[in-house]
C-alpha positions in Angstrom: -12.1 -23.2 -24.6 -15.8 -22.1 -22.7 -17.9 -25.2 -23.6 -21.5 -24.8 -21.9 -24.3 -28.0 -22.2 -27.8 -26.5 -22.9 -30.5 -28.9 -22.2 -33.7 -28.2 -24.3 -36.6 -29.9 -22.4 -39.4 -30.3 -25.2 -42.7 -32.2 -25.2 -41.8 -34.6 -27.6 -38.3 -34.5 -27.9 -35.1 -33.6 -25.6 -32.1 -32.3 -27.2 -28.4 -31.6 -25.2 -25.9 -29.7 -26.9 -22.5 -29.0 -26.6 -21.5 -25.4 -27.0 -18.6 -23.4 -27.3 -18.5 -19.0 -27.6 -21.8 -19.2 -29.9 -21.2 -22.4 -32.0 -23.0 -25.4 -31.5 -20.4 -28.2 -31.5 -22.7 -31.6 -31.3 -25.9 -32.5 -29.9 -28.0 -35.2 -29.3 -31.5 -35.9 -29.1 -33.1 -38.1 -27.4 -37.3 -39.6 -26.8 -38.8 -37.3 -24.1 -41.5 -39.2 -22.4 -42.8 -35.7 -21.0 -45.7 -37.2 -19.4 -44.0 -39.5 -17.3 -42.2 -36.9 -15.4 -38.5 -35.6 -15.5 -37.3 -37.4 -12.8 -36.9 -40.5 -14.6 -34.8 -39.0 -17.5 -32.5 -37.4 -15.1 -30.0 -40.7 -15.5 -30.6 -40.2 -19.2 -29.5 -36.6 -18.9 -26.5 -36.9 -17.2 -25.6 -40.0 -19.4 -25.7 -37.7 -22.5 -23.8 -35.2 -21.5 -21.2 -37.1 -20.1 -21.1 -39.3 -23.7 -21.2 -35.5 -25.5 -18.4 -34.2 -23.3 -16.3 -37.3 -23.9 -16.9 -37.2 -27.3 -14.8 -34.1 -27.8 -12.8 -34.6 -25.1 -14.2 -32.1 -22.5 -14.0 -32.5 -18.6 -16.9 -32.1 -17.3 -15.5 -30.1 -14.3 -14.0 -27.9 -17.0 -17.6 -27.1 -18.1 -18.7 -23.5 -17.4 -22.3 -24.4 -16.9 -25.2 -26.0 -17.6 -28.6 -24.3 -18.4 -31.9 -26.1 -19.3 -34.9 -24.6 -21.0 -38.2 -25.4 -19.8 -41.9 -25.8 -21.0 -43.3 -23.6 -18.5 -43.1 -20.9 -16.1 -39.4 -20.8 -14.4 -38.1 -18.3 -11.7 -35.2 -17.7 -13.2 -33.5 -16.1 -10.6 -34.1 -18.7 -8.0 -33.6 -21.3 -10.8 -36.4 -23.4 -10.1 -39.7 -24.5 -11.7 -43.2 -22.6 -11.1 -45.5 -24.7 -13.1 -45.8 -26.9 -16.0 -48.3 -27.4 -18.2 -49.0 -31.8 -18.4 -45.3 -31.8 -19.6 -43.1 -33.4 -16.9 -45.7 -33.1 -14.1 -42.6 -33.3 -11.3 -40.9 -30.7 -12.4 -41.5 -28.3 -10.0 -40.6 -30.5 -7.3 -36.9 -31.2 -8.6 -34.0 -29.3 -7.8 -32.0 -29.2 -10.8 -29.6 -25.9 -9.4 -28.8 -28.9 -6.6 -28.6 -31.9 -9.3 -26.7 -30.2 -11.6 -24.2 -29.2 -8.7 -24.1 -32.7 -7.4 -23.4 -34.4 -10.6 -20.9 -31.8 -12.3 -20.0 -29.3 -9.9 -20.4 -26.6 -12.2 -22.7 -23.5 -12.5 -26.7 -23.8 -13.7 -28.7 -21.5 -15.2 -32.8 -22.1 -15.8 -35.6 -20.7 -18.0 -38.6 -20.6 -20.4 -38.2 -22.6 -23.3 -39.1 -19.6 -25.6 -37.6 -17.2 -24.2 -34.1 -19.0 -24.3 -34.9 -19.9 -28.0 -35.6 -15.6 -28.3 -32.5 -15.1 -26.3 -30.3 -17.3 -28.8 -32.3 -16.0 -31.9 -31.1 -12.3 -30.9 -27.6 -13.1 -30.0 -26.8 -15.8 -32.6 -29.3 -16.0 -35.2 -32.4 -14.2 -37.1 -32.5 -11.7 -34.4 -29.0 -10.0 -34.3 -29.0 -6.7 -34.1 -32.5 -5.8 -33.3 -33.5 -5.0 -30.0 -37.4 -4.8 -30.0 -38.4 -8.8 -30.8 -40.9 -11.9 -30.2 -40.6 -15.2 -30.6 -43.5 -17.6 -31.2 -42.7 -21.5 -31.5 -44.5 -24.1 -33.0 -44.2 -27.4 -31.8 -46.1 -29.7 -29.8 -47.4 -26.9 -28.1 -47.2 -22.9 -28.7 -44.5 -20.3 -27.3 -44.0 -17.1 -27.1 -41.9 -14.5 -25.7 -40.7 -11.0 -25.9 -37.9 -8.9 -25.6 -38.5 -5.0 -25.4 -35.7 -2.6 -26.0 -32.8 -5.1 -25.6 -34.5 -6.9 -22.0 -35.9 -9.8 -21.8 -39.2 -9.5 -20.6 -40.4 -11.9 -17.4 -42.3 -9.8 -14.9 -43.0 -9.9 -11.3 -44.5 -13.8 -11.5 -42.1 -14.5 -14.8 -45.2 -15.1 -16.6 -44.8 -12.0 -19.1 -44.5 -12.9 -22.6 -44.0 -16.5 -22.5 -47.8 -17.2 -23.0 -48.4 -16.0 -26.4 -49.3 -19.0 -27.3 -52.2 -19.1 -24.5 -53.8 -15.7 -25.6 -57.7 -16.4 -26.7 -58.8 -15.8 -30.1 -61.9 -17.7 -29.8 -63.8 -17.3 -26.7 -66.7 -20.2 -27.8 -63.3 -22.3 -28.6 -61.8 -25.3 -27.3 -60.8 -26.3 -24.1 -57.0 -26.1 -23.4 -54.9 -28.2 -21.4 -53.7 -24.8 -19.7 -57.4 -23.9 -18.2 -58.2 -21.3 -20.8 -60.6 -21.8 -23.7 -59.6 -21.4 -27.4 -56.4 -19.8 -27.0 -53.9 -20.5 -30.0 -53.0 -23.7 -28.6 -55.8 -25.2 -28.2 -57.0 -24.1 -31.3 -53.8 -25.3 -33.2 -51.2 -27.5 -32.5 -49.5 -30.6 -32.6 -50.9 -31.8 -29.3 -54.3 -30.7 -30.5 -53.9 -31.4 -34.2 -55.3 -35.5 -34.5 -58.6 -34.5 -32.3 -59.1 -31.8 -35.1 -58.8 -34.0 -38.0 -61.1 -37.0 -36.6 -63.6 -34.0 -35.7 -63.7 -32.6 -39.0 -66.6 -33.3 -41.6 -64.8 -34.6 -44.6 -62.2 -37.1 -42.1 -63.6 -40.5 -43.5 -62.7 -39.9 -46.8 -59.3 -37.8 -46.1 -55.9 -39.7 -46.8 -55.3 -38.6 -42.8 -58.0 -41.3 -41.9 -55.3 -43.6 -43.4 -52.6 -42.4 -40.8 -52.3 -43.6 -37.4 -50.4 -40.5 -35.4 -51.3 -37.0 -37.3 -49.0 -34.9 -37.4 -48.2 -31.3 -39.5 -46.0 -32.8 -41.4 -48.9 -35.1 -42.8 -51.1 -32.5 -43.1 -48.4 -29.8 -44.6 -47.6 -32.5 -47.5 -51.6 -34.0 -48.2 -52.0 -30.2 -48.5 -49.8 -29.9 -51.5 -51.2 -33.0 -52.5 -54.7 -31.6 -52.5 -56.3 -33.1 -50.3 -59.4 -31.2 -49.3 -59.3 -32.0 -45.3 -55.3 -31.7 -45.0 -55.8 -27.6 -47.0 -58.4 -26.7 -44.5 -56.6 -27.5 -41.3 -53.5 -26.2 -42.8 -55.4 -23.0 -44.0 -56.8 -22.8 -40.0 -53.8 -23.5 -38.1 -52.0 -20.7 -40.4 -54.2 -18.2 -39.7 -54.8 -19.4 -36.1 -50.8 -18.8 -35.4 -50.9 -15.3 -37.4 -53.4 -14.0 -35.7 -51.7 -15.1 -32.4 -48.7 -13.4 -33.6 -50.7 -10.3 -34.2 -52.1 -10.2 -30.6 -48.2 -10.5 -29.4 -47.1 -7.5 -31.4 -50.3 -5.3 -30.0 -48.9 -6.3 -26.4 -45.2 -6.1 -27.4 -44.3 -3.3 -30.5 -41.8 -5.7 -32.0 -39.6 -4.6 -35.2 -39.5 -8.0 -35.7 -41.4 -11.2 -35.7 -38.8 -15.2 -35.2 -41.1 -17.9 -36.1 -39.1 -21.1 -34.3 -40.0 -24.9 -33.8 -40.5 -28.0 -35.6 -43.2 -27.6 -37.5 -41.5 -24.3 -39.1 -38.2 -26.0 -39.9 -39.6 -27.6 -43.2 -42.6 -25.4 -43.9 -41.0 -21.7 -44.3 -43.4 -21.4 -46.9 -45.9 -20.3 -44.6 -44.3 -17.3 -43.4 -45.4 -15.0 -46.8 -49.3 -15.9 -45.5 -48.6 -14.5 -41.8 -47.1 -11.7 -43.0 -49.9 -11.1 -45.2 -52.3 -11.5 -42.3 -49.9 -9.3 -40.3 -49.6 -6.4 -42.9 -53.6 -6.6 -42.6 -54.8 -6.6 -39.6 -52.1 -5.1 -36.8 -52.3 -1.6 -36.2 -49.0 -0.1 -36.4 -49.1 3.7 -37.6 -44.7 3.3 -37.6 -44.7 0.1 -40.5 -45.0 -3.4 -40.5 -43.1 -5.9 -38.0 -41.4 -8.4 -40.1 -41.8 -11.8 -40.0 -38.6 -14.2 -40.3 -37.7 -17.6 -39.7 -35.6 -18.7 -36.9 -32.0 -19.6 -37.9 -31.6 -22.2 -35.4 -34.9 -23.7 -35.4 -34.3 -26.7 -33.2 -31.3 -25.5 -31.5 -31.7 -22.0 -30.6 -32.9 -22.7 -27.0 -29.5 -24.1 -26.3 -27.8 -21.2 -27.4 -29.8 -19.4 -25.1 -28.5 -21.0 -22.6 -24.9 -20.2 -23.3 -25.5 -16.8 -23.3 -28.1 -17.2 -19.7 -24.7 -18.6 -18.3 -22.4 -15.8 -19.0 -24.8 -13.5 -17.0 -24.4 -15.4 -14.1 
């Protein structure tokens, strides 16, 4: 049996799974405390997967690797971290190639979060079989990434199409915690979603006034409620991700279109309106890039993984 441990490094969240040719066997989840640095969760880390591997009776020297997916910009071929973006601010001075090896003596592999989650869409999931794809995740922050005739595409710097989710739409916009201004981030998204709703006219007398940490998942369900506030940030960050999503496919001539994250694992409702807004407003003279959700929306990074090991 190959069994693999992908290590999904998200803002709010940290998920380890166990997996084993393709199949996710278990996984847990644990708090992520992103702005406190990784360092500290590295006991956490290594706790989990031990309690994982022992749990179905795997050695951990028996594992064929470990690969983590990260929030930022990774050299993947150096396996190390370029930059991050306020979540885990040490990251790029941690070795995890040399932890990993210390602690379990097995192989590591290393990259951007969305572009493992793309990576184990295309092998595993909503993007089998298709070759020309992108990726955008919505979560605490915005994702993206690309893959172009059946390669992954990272560039010289291994910025190239993981910062879909840091193009400008709005140039008078608002600042983002990246440096640029009103890029879809910053313009919608979990991070930036409670400083929209207390800056929005009509917030006093909105149910969301009532709740302490905003969230989509408040604002998707006051929307069906009717609430007039919760329909008119729901209606903005909708369109806001669409039109990101139309930028992408200008830059990237994708067939298809994998829609991944948290806020998309309950609310696949939404993807009718971005394909609308994509059927509108790309410019595609060959047709239409369709728009799907993800099949593993919170685990599909650590698929990713799996398959980043074999190529090692």
């Amino acid at each position: 049996m190959k069994y693999t441990i992908g290590v999904d490094l998200g803002g709010t969240r940290i998920k380890i799974g166990l997996v084993n040719q393709g199949e996710l066997i278990d996984a847990e989840i644990i708090d992520a405390h992103s702005g406190s640095g990784l360092s500290s969760q590295l006991p956490n880390l290594e706790q989990f997967i031990r309690k994982l591997c022992a749990k179905h009776n795997v050695n951990t020297h028996q594992l064929c690797g470990i690969g983590v997916a990260f929030p930022g910009i990774v050299d993947s071929r150096q396996m190390r971290i370029i930059s991050t973006n306020v979540k885990y601010p040490d990251a790029p001075e941690i070795d995890l190639n040399k932890w990993v090896n210390d602690k379990f003596n097995t192989p590591f592999a290393m990259d951007n979060d969305a572009r493992l989650a793309l990576i184990g869409e295309w092998q595993y999931g909503a993007g089998i079989g298709v070759d020309d794809l992108i990726m955008m995740t919505l979560g605490t922050g915005i994702g993206g990434a690309a893959l172009i005739e059946g390669k992954v595409l990272r560039g010289k710097h291994f910025i190239a199409g993981c910062l879909g989710g840091h193009m400008t739409l709005n140039m008078h916009g608002n600042p983002c915690q990246c440096g640029n201004i009103g890029c879809v981030e910053a313009e919608a998204s979990t991070w930036r979603l409670p400083q929209m709703a207390r800056e929005s006219k009509g917030f006093e007398s909105s149910r969301l006034s009532q709740i302490e940490k905003i969230d989509y998942e408040h604002v998707f369900n006051l929307a069906n409620d009717g609430d007039a506030l919760a329909m008119e940030l729901k209606d903005k960050s909708v369109r806001t991700w669409a039109f990101g999503m139309v930028n992408m496919i200008h830059a990237y001539d994708p067939d298809r279109v994998i829609v991944s994250g948290g806020i998309i694992k309950h609310n696949e409702n939404i993807l009718p309106r971005f394909q609308e807004i994509i059927n509108k407003h790309t410019w595609s003279p060959w047709g239409k890039a369709q728009v799907v959700k993800a099949n593993w929306p919170e685990y599909n990074a650590i698929l990713g993984c799996e398959y980043l090991l074999n190529q090692i």
